[in-house]
C-alpha positions in Angstrom: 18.2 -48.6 -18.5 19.1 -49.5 -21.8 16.8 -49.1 -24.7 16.4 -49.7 -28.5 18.6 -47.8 -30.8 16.5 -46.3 -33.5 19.8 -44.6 -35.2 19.1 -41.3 -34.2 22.2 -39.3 -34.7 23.1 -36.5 -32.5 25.7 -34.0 -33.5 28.4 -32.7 -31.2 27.5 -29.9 -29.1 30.1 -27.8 -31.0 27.8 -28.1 -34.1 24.8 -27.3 -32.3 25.9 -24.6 -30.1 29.4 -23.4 -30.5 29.0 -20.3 -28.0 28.7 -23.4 -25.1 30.9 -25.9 -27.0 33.9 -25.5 -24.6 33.6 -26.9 -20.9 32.4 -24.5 -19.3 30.5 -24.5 -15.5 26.5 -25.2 -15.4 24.1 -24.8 -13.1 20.7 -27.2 -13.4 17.7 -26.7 -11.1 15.4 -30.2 -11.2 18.1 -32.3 -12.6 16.8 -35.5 -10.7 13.5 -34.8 -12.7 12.6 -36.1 -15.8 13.8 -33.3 -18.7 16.5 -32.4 -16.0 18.2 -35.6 -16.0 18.4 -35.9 -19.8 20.3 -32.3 -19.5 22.5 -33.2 -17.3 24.0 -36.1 -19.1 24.3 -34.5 -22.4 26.0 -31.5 -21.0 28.3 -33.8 -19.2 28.9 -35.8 -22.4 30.6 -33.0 -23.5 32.6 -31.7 -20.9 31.4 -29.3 -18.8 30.9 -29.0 -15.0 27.4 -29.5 -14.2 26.2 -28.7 -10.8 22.7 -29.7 -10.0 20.9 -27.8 -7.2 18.9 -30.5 -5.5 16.9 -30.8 -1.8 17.5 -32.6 1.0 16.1 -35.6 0.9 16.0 -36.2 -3.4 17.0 -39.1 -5.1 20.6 -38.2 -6.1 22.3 -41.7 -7.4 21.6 -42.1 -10.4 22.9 -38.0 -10.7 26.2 -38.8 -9.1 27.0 -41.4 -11.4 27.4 -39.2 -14.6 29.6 -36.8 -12.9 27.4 -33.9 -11.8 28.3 -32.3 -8.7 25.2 -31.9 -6.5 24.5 -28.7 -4.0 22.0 -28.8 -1.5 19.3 -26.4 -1.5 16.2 -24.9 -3.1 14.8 -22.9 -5.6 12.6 -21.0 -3.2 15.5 -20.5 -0.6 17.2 -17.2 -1.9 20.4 -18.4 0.5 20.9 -22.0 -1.1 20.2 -20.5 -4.6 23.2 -17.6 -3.8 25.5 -20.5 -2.4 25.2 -22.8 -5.2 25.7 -19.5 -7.6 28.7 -18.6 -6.0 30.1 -22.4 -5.4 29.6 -23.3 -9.1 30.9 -20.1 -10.6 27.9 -21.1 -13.1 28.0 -19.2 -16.5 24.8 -20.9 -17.6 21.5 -22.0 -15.8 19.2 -23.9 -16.7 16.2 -23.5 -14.6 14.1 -26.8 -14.8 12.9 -27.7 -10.7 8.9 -27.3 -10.3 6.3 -28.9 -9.7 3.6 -30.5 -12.4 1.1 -31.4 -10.1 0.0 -30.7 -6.7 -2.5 -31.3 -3.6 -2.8 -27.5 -2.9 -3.0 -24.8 -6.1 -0.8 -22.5 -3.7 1.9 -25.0 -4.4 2.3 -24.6 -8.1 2.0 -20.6 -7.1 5.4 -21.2 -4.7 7.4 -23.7 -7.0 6.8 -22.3 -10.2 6.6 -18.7 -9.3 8.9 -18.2 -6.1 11.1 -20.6 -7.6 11.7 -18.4 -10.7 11.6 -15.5 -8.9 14.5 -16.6 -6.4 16.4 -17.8 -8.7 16.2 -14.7 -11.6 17.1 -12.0 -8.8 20.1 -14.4 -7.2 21.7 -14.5 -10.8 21.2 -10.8 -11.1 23.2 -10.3 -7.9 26.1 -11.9 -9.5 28.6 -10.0 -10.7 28.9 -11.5 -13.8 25.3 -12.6 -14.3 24.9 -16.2 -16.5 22.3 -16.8 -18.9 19.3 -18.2 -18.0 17.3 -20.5 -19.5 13.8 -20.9 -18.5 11.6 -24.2 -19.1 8.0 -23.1 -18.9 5.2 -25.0 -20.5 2.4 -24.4 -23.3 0.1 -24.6 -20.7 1.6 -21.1 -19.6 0.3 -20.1 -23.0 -3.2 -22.4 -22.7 -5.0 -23.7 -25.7 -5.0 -22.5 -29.6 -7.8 -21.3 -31.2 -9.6 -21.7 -34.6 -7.4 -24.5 -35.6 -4.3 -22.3 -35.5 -1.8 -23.8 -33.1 -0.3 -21.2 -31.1 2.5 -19.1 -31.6 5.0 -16.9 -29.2 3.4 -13.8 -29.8 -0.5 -14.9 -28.7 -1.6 -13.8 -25.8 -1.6 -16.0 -23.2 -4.7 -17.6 -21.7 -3.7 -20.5 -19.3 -6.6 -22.5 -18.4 -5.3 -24.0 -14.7 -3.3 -23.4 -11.6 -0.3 -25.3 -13.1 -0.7 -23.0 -16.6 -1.2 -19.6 -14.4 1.8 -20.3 -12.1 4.3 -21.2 -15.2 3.2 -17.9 -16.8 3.5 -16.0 -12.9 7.3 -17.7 -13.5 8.0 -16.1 -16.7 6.7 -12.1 -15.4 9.3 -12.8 -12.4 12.0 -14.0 -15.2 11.0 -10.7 -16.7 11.6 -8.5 -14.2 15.1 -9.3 -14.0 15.7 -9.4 -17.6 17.4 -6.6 -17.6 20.5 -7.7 -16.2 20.0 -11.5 -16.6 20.2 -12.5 -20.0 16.8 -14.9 -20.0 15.4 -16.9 -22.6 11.9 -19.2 -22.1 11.1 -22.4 -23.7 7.6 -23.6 -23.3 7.6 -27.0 -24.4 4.4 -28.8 -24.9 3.9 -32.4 -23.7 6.8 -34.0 -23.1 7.4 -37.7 -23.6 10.2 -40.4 -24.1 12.0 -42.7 -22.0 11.5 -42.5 -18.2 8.5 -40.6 -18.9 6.1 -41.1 -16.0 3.2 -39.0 -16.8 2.5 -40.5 -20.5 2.9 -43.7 -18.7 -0.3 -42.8 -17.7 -1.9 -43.3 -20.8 0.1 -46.1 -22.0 -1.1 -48.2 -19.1 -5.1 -48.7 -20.0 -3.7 -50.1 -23.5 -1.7 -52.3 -22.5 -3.9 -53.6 -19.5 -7.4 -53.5 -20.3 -6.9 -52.2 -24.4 -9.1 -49.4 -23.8 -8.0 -46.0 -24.0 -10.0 -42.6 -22.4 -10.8 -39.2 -24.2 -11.8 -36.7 -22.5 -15.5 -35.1 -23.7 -17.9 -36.2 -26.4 -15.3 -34.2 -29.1 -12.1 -34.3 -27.1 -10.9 -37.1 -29.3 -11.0 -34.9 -32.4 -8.6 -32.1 -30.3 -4.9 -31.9 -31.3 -2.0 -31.6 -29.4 1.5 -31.2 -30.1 4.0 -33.7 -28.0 8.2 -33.2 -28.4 10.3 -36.3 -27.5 12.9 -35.4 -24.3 16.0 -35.8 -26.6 15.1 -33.2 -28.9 13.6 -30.8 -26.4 17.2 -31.0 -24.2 18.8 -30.1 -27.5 16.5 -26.8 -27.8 17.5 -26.1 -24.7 21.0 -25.7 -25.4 20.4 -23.9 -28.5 18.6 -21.5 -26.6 21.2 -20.9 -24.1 23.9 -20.5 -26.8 22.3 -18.8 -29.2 18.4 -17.5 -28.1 16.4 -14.2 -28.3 16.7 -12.9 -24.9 13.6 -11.4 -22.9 13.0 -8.2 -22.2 10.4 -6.4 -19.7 8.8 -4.5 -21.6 9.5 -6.1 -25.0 7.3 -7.0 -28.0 5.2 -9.8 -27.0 6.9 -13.1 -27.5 9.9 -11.5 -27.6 12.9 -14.6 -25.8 10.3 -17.1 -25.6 10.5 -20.5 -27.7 7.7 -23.4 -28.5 9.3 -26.4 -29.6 7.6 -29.3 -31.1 7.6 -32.8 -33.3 6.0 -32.1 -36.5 2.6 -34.4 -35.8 0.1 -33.3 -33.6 -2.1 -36.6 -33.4 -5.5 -36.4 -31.9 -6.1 -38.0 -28.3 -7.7 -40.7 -30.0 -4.8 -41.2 -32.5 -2.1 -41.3 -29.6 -4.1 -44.0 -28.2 -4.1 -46.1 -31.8 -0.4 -45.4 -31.9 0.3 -46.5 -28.3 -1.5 -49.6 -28.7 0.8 -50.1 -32.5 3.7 -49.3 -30.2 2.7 -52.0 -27.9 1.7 -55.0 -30.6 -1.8 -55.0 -29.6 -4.9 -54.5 -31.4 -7.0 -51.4 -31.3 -8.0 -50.1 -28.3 -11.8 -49.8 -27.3 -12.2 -45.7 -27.1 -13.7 -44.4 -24.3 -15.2 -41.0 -24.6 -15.6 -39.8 -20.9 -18.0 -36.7 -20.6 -17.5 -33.4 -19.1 -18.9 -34.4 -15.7 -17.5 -37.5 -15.5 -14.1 -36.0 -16.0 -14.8 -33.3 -13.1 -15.5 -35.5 -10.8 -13.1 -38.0 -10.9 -10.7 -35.0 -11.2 -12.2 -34.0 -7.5 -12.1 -37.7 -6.4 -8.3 -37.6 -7.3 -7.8 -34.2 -5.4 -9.1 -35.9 -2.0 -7.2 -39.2 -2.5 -4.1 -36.8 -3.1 -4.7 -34.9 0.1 -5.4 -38.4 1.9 -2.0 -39.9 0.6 -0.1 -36.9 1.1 1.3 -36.9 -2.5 -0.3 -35.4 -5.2 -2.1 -37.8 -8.0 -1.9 -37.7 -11.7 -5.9 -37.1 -12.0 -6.8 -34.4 -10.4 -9.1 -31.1 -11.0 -6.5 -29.1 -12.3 -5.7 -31.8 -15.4 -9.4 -32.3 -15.7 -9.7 -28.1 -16.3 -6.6 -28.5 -19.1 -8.3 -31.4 -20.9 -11.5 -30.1 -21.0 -10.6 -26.8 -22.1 -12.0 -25.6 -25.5 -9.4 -25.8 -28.8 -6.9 -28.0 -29.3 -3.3 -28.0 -27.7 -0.8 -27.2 -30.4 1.9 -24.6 -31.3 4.0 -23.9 -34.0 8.0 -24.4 -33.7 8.5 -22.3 -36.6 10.7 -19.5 -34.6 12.8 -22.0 -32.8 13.6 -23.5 -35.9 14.0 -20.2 -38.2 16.6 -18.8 -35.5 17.9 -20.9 -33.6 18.2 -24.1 -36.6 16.2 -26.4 -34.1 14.6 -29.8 -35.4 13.3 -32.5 -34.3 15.5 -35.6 -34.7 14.2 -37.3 -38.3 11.8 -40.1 -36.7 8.2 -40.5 -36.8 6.1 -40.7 -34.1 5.5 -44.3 -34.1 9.0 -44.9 -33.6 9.4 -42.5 -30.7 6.5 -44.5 -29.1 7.9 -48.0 -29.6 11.1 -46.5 -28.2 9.2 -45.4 -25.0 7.4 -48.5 -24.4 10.2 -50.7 -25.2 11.9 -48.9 -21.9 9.0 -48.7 -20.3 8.9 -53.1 -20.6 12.6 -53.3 -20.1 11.9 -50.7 -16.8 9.8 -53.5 -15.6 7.2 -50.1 -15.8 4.7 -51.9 -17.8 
């Protein structure tokens, strides 16, 4: 789907990343997903063999059309994982596939724990093991504190199932560190075009004008966000060029945040959705504590009804009502691995988003 060009200009993957510059074969896990995708077509705009390990039954199209090679199987399937190692010859992997939310918290536990786990020890079977490249989340981290937004060496306190499973993923990456060379980039939230989950918030604006914060103060938390484009090129970065992890290494030690440089409050984002949509200010809604719980349970039986999960459910509710604010620092990405975020302002990576979104026929 085309979108509006904002002049953001991307330079070669040989500037970027010289050590992955050449063609060279790629293995990406959750390519049909939302970062995933993104990956796959900017690796295959410059040459190399990607080979996307996807399930039966996933939406491949759109995939197959840039070029990627796709190999049945799945991250929790140590045989599929071993095949599609072996079939692509893979020197790098990028490690995407999990889930974000779920009906059962055991799921999370077997996507984004198995799932790493599987895949870590089938690369450290190869005989020539390939860099892996970890996406993890901030919620694997949980919230900053005292205003501070989080860096790599805090220790972690994830406040859900979703943020305790990620974290489970990066221990299992760490186990195998020693003969996988692994880095782990914990992006916060995640946004651009074909984003479904902000969709989520850009929907009441443009609907109703009326945007939700969670709590009585949870308009005044911050959170960081990083636009998809500029998160796929961290990823590269730190597949060329990253700290690798180590098991029993200082903490932080291989792992990345990446982030924009404005970390808006909830309240703002909604003002700068409804700018990015030409309408007037939206009515804030500040939605208590108990309000939040329960619709959060309300979602988690309509998820279990429908058989799919839903975007409000308990777990998100525990995440946004969690105390501080959701923010880290990029500083270490950028220092050494000379990551930045492409030179726009937020506003203009929001009109961007819902201008697809409208085209998309999403809004």
């Amino acid at each position: 789907m085309a979108h509006a060009n904002f002049g953001t200009i991307r330079p070669s993957l040989a500037a970027i990343a010289p050590e992955i510059a050449g063609p060279r074969p790629v293995l990406v896990t959750g390519a049909s997903g939302f970062i995933g995708g993104r990956l796959t077509r900017r690796l295959i705009e410059h040459g190399h063999l990607v080979f996307c390990l996807q399930r039966a039954g996933s939406h491949t199209e759109e995939l197959r059309t840039t070029g990627a090679r796709i190999l049945a199987g799945d991250v929790t399937d140590a045989a599929s994982v071993q095949r599609a190692l072996g079939e692509s010859q893979a020197t790098t992997v990028f490690h995407l596939a999990g889930l974000v939310r779920a009906r059962f918290p055991g799921d999370f536990m077997r996507a984004n724990a198995m799932g790493v786990e599987t895949v870590a020890a089938s690369c450290s079977r190869c005989t020539s093991p390939p860099v892996l490249t970890l996406v993890s989340s901030l919620a694997a981290a949980g919230p900053s504190s005292a205003g501070m937004p989080r860096t790599e060496c805090d220790d972690p306190v994830p406040m859900s199932s979703y943020g305790r499973s990620k974290l489970a993923g990066e221990k299992a990456a760490a186990r195998h560190a020693g003969v996988v060379p692994t880095t782990i980039v914990r992006p916060p939230v995640v946004f651009g075009p074909g984003d479904r989950a902000l969709l989520e918030v850009f929907r009441p604006v443009a609907r109703w004008s009326v945007h939700g914060v969670p709590g009585w103060r949870g308009g005044d938390r911050r959170f960081s966000l990083v636009h998809v484009d500029d998160l796929v090129e961290g990823l590269i970065l730190a597949a060329a060029s990253g700290e690798r992890l180590q098991a029993r290494g200082p903490p932080g030690q291989g792992v990345y945040f990446m982030s924009g440089d404005e970390r808006p409050t909830y309240a703002d984002l909604g003002l700068a959705i409804a700018v990015a949509l030409g309408r007037k200010p939206p009515t804030i809604i500040r939605v208590p504590g108990p309000v939040l719980r329960l619709l959060g349970i309300g979602g988690d039986l309509v998820s279990r009804l429908r058989g799919r999960a839903c975007w409000i459910n308990s777990d998100k509710m525990a995440e946004a009502l969690a105390a501080g604010s959701w923010t880290c620092s990029s500083v270490k990405a950028r220092e050494q691995l000379g990551w930045s975020p492409a030179p726009l302002a937020l506003a203009d990576r929001l009109l961007e988003t819902a201008i697809w979104y409208r085209q998309a026929g999403w809004l």
